[in-house]
N, C-alpha and C positions, 0 to 999 in steps of 0.2 A: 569594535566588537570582534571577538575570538571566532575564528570561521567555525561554522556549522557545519563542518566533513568527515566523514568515515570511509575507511577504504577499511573491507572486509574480502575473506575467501572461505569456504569450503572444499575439501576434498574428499570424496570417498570415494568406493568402491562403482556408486551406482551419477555421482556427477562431479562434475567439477567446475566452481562457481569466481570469477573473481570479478569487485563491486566495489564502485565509489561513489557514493551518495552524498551529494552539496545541497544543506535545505533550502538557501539564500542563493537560488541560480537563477539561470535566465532560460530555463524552459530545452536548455540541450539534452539532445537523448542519445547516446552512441550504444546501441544495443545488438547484441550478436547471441542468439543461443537456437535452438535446437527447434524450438519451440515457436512456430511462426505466429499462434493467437498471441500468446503472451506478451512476444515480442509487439504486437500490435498495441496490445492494451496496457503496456507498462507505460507508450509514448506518449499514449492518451496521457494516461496517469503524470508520466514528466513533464509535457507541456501545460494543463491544465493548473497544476501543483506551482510551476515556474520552479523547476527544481534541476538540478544538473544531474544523471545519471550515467554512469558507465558502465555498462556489466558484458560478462562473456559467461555463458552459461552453456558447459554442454552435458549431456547424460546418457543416459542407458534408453533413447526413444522410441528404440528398436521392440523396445516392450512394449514400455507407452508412455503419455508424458506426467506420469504423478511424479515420481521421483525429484526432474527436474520441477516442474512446476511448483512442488512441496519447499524444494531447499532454495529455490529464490526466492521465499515469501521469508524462511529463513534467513535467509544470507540481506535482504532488506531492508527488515525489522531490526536485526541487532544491526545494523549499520544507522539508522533513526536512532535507535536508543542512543547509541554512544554519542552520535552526532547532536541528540540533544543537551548534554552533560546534565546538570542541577535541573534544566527548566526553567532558569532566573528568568522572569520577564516574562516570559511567554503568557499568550491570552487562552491556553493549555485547552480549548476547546472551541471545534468547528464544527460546523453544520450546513449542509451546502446540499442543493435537488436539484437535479439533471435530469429535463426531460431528453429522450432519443428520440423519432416519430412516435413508435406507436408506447412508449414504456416511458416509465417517473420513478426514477430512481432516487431515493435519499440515503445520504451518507453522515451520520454525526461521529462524534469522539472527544473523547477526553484523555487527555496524557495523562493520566493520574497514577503511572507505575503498578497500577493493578489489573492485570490480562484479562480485557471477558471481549467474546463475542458470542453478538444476536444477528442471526439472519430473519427476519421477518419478510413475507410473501413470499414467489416461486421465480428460481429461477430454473425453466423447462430442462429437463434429463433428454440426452441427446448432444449432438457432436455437433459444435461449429466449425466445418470444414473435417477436419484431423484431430478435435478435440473434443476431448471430452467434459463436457460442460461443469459436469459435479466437481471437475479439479479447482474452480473457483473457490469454493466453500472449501479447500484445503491452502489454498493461499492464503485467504483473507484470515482464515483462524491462524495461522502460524506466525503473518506477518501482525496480528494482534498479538498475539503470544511474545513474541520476539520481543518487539518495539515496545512490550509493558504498558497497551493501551488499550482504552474501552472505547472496544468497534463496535457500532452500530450500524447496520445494512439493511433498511426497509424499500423492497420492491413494490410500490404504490400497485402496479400493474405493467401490463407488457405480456405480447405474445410471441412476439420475435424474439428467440436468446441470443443473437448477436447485441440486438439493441440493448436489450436489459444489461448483458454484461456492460457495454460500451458505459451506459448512463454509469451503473456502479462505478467505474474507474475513472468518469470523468467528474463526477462528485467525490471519490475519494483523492483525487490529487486537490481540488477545490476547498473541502474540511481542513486536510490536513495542513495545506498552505495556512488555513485561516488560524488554528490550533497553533501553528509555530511561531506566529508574528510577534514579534515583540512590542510589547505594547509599553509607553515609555511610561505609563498612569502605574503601571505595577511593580509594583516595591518588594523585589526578593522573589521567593517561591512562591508562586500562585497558590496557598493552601492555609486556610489556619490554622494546620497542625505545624507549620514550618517546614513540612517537606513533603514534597510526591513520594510514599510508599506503602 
């Protein structure tokens, strides 16, 4: 089988990102950016996923951390995409619940080449640590965006925003793992139109 890897970069004025994403890894994560939640919750996401990521990410965090936070959900997404080519094979759809203590997170998706995300339930406004919590919901829409896929994020419950984030990234490395498998039962594009678009 053709490796599943994408090396991507961004440059602007406000970050500068550079990223290799292997969907078929073994759970490595070598993470370096700016950003020390993200950097927590991308490992989750790597090792959970069993996926290989490399990224350096730094930016403007002297403001604060949307910029970077926004352009690695960016710079992720179109790294999935491409890494996924056509989609042959794949079982194009994952669905995976992560409880944290006190939170239940669920994460579904569909690769189906058509961008939509849904946030259902709360996740608490408010900073974990240095962060700003809402920056989630600018990742996860972008890294949908990007990656040309239908994210679904429903937070069953959860009062602690570390938790809740945590479960999210540990159910979204879990879907999406399940979403890339190649399932040997599936003959071509998983679609009866002939193609994901």
């Amino acid at each position: 089988m053709t490796k599943r890897q994408s090396s991507q970069s961004r440059q602007t004025n406000e970050t500068q990102i550079e990223l290799t994403f292997n969907i078929d890894g073994e759970g490595n994560a070598n993470l370096q950016t700016d950003v020390p939640f993200m950097t927590h919750m991308l490992d989750l996401f790597t090792r959970h996923g069993l996926f290989d990521l490399d990224l350096t990410a730094r930016g403007d965090v002297e403001i604060d951390d949307h910029h970077t936070t926004e352009d690695i959900g960016i710079v992720l997404g179109t790294a999935l995409q491409e890494a996924l080519g056509d989609k042959r094979g794949i079982k194009r759809y994952g669905n995976f619940t992560v409880p944290m203590d006190d939170a239940l997170a669920q994460v579904v998706i569909d690769l189906s080449n058509r961008p939509h995300f849904e946030l259902k339930g709360e996740i608490p406004r408010g900073k974990v640590g240095t962060f700003d919590t809402e920056l989630i919901e600018e990742f996860l829409w972008k890294l949908a965006l990007e990656a040309r896929m239908n994210l679904h994020v429903i937070v069953h419950y959860g009062t602690n925003a570390h938790h809740i984030i945590e479960a999210i990234f540990k159910a979204l490395g879990r879907a999406l793992d399940e979403a890339t498998q190649v399932d040997p039962r599936v003959k071509g594009i998983p679609s009866t139109k002939g193609s994901l678009s």
